[in-house]
C-alpha positions, 0 to 999 in steps of 0.5 A, spaced: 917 397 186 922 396 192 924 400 197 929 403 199 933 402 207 939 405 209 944 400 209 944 396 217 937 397 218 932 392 221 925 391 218 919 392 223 917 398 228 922 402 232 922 401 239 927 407 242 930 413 240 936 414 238 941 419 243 936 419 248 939 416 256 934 413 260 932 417 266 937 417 272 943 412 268 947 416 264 947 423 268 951 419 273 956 417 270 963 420 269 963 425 275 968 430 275 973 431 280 973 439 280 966 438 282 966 431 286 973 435 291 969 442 293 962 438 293 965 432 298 968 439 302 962 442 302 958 436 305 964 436 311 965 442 313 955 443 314 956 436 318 963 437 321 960 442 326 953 438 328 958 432 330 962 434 333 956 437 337 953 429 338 960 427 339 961 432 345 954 432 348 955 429 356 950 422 355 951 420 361 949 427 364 944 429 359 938 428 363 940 431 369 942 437 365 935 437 360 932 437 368 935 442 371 931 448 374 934 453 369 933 448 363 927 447 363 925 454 366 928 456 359 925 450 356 919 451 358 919 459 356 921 458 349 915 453 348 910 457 350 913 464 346 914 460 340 906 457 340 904 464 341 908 468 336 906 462 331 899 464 333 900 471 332 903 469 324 897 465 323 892 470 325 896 476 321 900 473 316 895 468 312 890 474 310 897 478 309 898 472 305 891 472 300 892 480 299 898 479 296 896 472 292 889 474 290 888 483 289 892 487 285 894 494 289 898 499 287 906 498 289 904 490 291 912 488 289 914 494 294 910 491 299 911 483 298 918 485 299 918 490 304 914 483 308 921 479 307 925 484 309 926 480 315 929 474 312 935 477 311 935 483 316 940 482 321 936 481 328 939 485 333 938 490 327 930 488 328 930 488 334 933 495 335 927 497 330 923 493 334 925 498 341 925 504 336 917 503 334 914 499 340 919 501 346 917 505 352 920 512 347 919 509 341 914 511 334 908 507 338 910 505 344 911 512 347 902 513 346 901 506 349 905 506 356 901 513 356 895 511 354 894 504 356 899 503 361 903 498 356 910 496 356 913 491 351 920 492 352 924 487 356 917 483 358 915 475 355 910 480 351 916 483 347 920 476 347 912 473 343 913 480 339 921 479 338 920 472 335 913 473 330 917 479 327 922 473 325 918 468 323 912 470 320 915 472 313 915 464 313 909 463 314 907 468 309 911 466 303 908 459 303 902 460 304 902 465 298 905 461 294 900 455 295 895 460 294 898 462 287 898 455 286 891 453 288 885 455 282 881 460 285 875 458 280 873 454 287 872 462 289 869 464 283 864 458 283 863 459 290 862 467 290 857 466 284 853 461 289 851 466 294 857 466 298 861 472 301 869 473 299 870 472 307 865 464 306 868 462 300 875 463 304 874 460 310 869 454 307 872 453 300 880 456 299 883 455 306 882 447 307 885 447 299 890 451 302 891 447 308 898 443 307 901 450 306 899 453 312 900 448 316 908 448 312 910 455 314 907 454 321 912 449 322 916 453 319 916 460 323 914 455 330 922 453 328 924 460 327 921 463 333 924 457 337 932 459 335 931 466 334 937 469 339 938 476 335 932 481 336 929 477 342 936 479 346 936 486 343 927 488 345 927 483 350 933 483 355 935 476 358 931 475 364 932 468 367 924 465 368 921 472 364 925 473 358 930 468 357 929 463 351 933 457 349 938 460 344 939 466 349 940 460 355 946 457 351 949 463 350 949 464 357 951 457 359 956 457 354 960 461 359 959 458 365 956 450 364 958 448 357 954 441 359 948 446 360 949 449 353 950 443 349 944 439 352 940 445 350 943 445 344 942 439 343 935 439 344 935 445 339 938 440 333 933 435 335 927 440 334 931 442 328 931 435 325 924 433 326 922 440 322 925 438 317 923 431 317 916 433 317 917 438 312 921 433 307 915 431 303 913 437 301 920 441 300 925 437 299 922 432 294 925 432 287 920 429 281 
């Protein structure tokens, strides 16, 4: 008995399958002028504004200026407050983190919400929530000047306070998330071996979540870094006390251009080296 072919076709195995592209070829051919016009404009008009910055920037002049007492009193400040409300994030945001990855509780999406509100609260409105909650009048800032004698407003503590309120909804959200991606049968296991909730965290869930809290470190030291909007609003903008990097430009800006580009250049460079380490883990396609 013959067999019956489909006229053209070759004897032997198969090898490809019909109508499929190979992976990076095809997908690029063709590209529509109605998408490559807006999207070359959109590239232009992100970068246009940094070189321009890099174009203007006084070279010669630079390290004079990234030298001057001002600048690096403002350096200096910055550094320092944006480690310290880093470490706050640390402290308070991680176990922040494992209570809205690992327990169930009533009204958890309010709560997951409510603590990534100040993502997209504007920050001088965070800083005016900051004055009402914790100023020298405020909810708790009225029973802590009267009990304890503390004041927080308008004081390098209130620039720390201003800047943790900003950056640690970062932190929390990639810790979280690393924490959702992480199996808690290595919890479970280590439970069942004796081990506290607390030991199995510190000894078996925090080194596997390790990456992603050093990411959303990162992250919220950049964040607290920039912050301009609650800080000038809780904190004031007081040369050696409360007068960060962003707040220095804004002054310098108005009285020594050269002085507000060589910190806005340095702003941009810690930018740039954020994203540079964050690169293999948020920016990489599979």
């Amino acid at each position: 008995m013959t067999s019956l072919r489909e006229p053209g076709a070759a004897a032997g195995p198969r090898t490809g399958r019909p109508g499929r592209r190979r992976a990076g070829t095809g997908g690029r051919r063709g590209v529509p002028l109605p998408l490559l016009l807006p999207g070359v404009l959109a590239l232009v008009f992100l970068l246009l504004p940094l070189l321009a910055l890099l174009l203007r920037a006084p070279w010669r002049s630079l390290p004079e200026q990234l030298t001057s007492p001002e600048v690096w009193q403002a350096l200096q400040l910055s550094l320092i407050t944006a480690t310290a409300a880093t470490a706050v994030s640390l402290v308070l945001g991680v176990p922040l983190a494992w209570l809205l990855a690992r327990t169930e509780f009533p009204g958890r999406g309010l709560v997951r919400a409510l603590v990534t509100l100040p993502l997209v609260l504007p920050p001088v409105v965070g800083g005016v929530a900051l004055l009402l909650a914790l100023g020298r009048n405020g909810v708790v800032g009225q029973w802590l000047d009267a009990w304890f004698g503390i004041t927080l407003p308008f004081t390098t503590a209130g620039v720390v306070i201003a800047e943790a309120f900003v950056a640690m909804p970062f932190l929390v959200i990639s810790v979280e998330g690393t924490l959702r991606a992480a199996d808690p049968r290595y919890e479970e296991a280590a439970t069942t071996l004796g081990a506290s909730r607390f030991t199995a965290f510190r000894r078996v869930t925090l080194p596997l979540i390790a990456p992603g809290v050093a990411a959303g470190s990162v992250l919220a030291w950049a964040r607290a870094l920039g912050e301009f909007g609650a800080t000038i609003t809780f904190a004031g903008n007081f040369p050696g006390r409360t007068q960060t990097m962003p707040l220095a430009v804004y002054l310098a800006l108005q009285n020594d251009p050269e002085a507000a580009i060589a910190l806005s250049l340095v702003l941009l460079t810690v930018s740039i080296a954020v994203l540079a380490g964050l690169r293999d883990r948020w920016m990489t396609t599979s």
